[in-house]
DRENKE-810611 format. One line per 5 residues: number of its first residue (from 0); their letters; for each residue x, z negated, y of C-alpha. Coordinates in steps of 0.001 Angstrom, whole numbers. Example, Ala and Ser with C-alpha at 12.3 -4.5 7.8 and 13.67 -1.06 7.14 Angstrom:
2
0 = as = 12300:-7800:-4500  13670:-7140:-1060 .
END
This chain:
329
0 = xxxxx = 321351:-202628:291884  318663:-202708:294184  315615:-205231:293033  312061:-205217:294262  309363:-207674:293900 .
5 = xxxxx = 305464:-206747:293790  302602:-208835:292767  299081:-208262:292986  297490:-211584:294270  293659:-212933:293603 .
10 = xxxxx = 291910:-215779:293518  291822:-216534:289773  295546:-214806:289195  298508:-213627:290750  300451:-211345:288947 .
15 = xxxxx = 304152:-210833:289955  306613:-207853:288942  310501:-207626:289690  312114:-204118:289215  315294:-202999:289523 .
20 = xxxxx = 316075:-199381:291111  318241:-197528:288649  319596:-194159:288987  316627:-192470:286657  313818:-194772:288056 .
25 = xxxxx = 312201:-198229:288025  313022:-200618:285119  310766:-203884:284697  313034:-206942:284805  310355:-209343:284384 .
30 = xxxxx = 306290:-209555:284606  304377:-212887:284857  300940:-214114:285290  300498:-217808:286931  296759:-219450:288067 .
35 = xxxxx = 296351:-218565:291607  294483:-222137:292341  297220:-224440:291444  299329:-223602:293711  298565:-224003:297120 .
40 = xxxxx = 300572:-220902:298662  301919:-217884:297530  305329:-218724:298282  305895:-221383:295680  304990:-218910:292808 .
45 = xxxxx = 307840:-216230:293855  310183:-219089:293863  309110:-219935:290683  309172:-216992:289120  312676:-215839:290594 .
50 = xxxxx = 313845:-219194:289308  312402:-218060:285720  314134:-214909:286062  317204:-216172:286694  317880:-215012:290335 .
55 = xxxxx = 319897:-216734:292685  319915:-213710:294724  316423:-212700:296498  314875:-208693:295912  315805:-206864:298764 .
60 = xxxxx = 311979:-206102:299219  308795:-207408:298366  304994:-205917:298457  302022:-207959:297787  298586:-206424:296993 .
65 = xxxxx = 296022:-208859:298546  292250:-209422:297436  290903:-209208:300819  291452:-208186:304227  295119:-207621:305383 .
70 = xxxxx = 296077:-207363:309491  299139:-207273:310431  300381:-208275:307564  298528:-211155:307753  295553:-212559:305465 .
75 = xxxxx = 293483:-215372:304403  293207:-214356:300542  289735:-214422:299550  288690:-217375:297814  291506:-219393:298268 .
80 = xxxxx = 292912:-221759:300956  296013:-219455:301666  296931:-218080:304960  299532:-215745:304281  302162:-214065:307078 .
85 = xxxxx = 304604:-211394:305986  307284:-212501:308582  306833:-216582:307418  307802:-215462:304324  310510:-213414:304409 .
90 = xxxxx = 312092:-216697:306291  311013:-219086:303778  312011:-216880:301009  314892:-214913:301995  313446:-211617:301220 .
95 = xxxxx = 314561:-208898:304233  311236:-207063:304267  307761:-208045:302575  304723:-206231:303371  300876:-206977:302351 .
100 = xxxxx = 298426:-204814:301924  295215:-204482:300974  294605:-204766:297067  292570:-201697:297033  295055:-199849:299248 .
105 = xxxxx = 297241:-200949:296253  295624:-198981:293822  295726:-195951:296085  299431:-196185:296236  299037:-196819:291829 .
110 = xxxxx = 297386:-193359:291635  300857:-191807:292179  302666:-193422:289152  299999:-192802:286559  300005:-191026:283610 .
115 = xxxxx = 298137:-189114:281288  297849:-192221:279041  296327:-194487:282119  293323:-192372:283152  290259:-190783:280976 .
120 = xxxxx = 289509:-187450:282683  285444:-186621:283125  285360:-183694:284817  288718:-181682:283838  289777:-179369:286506 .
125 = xxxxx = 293350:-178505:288134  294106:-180842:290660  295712:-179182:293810  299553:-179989:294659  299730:-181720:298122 .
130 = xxxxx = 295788:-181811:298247  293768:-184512:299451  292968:-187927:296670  290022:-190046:296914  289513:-193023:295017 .
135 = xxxxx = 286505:-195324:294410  286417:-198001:292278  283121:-200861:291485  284298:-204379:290845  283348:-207449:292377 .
140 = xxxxx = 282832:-205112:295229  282917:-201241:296080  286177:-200162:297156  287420:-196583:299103  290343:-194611:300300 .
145 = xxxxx = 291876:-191383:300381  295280:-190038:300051  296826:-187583:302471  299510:-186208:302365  302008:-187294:305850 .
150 = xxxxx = 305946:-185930:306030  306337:-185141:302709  304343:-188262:300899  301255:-189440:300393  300207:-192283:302151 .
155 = xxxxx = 296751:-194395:301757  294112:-194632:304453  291706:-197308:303635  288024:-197873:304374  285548:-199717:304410 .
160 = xxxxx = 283141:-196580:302932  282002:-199531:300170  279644:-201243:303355  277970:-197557:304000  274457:-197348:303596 .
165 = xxxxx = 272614:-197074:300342  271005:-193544:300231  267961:-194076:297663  267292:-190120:295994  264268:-190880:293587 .
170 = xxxxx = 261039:-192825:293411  262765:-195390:291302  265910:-195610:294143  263146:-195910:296528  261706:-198674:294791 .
175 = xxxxx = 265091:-200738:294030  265852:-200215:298237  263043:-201709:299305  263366:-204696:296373  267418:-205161:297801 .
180 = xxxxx = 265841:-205063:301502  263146:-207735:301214  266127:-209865:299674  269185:-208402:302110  267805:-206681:305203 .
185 = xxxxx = 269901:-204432:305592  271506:-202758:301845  275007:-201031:301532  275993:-199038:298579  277993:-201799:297130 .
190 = xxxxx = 274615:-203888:296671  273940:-201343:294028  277558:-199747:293495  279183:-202922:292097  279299:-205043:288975 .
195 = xxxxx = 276741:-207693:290608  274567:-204630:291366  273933:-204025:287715  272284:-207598:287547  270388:-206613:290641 .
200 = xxxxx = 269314:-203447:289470  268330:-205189:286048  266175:-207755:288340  264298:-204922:290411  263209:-203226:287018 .
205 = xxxxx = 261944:-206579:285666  259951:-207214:288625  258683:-203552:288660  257510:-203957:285242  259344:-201099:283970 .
210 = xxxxx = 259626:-202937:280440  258529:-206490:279067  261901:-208854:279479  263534:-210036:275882  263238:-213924:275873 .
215 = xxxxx = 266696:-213872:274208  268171:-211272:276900  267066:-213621:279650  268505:-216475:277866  271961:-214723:277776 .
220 = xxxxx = 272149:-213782:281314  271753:-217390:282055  274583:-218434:279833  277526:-215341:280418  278539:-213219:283440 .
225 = xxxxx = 275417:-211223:283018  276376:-208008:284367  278508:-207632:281471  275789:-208674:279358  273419:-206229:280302 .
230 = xxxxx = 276071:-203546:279955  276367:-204609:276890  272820:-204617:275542  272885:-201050:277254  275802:-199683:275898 .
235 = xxxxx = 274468:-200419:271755  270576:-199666:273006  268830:-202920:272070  267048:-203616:275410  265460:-201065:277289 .
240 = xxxxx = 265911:-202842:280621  269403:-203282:280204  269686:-199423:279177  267966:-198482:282082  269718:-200553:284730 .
245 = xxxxx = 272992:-199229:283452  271661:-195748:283581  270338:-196540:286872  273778:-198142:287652  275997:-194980:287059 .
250 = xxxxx = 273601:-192584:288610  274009:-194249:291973  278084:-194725:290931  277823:-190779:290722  276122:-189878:293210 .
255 = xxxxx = 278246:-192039:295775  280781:-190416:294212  279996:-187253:295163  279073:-188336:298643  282886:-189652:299146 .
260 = xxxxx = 283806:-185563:297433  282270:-183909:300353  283286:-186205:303027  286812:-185780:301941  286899:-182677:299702 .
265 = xxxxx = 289679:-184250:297293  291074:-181018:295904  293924:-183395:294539  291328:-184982:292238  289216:-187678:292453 .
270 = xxxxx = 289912:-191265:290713  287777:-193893:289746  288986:-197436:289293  288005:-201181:289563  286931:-202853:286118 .
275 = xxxxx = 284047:-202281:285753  284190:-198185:284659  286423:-198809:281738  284110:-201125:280335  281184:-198729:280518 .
280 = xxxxx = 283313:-195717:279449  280752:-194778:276796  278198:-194721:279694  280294:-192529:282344  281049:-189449:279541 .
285 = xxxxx = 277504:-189107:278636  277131:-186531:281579  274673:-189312:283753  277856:-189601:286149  278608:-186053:286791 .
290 = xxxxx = 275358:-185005:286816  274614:-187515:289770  277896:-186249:291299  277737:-182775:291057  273029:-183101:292405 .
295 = xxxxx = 274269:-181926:296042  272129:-178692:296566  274063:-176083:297835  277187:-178022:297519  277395:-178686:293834 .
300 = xxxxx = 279716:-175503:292819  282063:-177132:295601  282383:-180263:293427  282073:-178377:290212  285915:-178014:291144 .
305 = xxxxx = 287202:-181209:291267  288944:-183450:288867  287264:-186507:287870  289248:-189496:286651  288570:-192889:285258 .
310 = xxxxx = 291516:-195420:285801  291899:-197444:282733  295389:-198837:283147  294687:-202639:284320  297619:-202520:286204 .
315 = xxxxx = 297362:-199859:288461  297442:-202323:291596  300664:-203862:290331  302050:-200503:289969  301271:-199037:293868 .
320 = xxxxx = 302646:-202490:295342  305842:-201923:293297  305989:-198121:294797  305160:-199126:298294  308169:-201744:298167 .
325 = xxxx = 310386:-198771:297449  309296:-197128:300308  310424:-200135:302357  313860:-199496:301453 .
END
């Protein structure tokens, strides 16, 4: 049977899948997790984790999903000292074809194999056979692509829509641009539109004065990642800051949201991922998120028809490198 190989590479993990191509689908062989940093390429972990598998023969194609910029399948992995090149590898490790793309690009490709278990639907309309797919998604950064549909099959065309402009819509926006700006010069949507944008946000409202700062708040965002901590405080209500910069937070998520809707009218649904969302799902049904996405004027019945999906299988990257080594063969 035909085997494939996909791993989803970053620079605290990289996360490696072989699958075997049966006659009703994709089986999982084996799945394994090793610490990115203690290796010092990418090559030595596949050989390691064929030689845990217990393959003597090599997959007869491999994809890797790559935390940072991929050209000609070539990349320097962000945060790490690798340099990786498709075609070195295939020589070093035997495998006919390997292909690396972009880790985001990755997740476009995941959208295809999910289910109705891996996503959390917020706005729930019928997505449109053969129709257009955008996909956002805040982690460390703001990723987006779109889907379209080429000879039969989708196929991802990334972006870099993460590094547009931040387009400030209230008083308060006004006020957190020109806070980002004194500190930036110039501020793209994923200064805001990320998880280290909550912790900005949270800063601008402190310095505004919007509410006194908790002594034991500030002490925690010293100690833990605090983005999450805020998020936290917000989500259970025991600091208005930290309820207001995550309110702030997914208004601006929404709303550039809904600017990615128009500029690509994805009548094949819409699909949020990254990890941030999933832990602030409490946040994103409360109606702040749609409402932000659907406050376009004369444009809002437009989006009033699109589907709206949160991504809350971790895996989704892992899943779209495994499907774009299929289409190698």
């Amino acid at each position: 049977m035909t085997q494939l190989l996909a791993g989803d590479i970053g620079g605290t993990k990289t996360l490696l899948r072989l699958s075997e191509l049966t006659p009703t689908g994709l089986a999982t062989l084996r799945e394994a997790s090793y610490p990115s940093a203690k290796f010092p390429h990418l090559s030595p972990i596949v050989r390691l984790f064929l030689s845990e598998a217990g393959r003597d023969t090599p997959p007869t194609a491999a994809c890797f999903a790559i935390a940072g910029p991929v050209r000609d399948d070539r990349s320097l992995v962000t945060n790490l000292s690798w340099d990786l090149d498709a075609r070195q590898m295939e020589t070093e490790l035997g495998i006919p074809q390997i292909r690396l793309i972009n880790d985001f690009a990755a997740v476009g490709y995941g959208i295809l194999a999910l289910g109705p278990d891996d996503v959390v639907v917020l706005q729930d309309r019928p997505a449109v056979p053969r129709a257009p797919i955008a996909v956002l998604g805040a982690g460390t950064g703001l990723g987006e692509a779109l889907l379209v549909l080429q000879e039969n099959r989708y196929e991802v065309m990334a972006t870099e829509g993460g590094h547009a402009d931040f387009a400030p819509r209230t008083d308060l926006e006004v006020g957190l641009m020109s806070f980002l700006r004194e500190r930036y010069g110039r501020v793209s949507v994923e200064r805001v539109v990320s998880g280290r944008g909550i912790y900005r946000i949270y800063e601008y409202l402190r310095s505004a004065g919007f509410a006194p700062a908790s002594a034991a708040v500030e002490e925690q965002l010293q100690q833990e990642d605090p983005s999450a901590a805020i998020a936290a405080h917000a989500l259970s209500n025991s600091d208005a800051l930290c309820t207001k910069a995550l309110e702030l937070f997914v208004a601006a998520y929404g709303a550039e949201a809904g600017n990615l809707a128009l500029k690509s009218l994805p009548y094949g649904g819409l699909y949020l991922a990254g990890g941030v969302g999933a832990k602030i799902l409490p946040k994103l049904q409360d109606g702040t998120f749609i409402e932000n996405f659907l406050d376009k004027g004369r444009m809002r019945s437009l989006l009033e028809n699109l589907r709206v999906s949160l991504i809350i299988n971790p895996k989704v990257g892992l899943l779209g490198a495994t499907l774009y080594a299929q289409k190698l063969i």
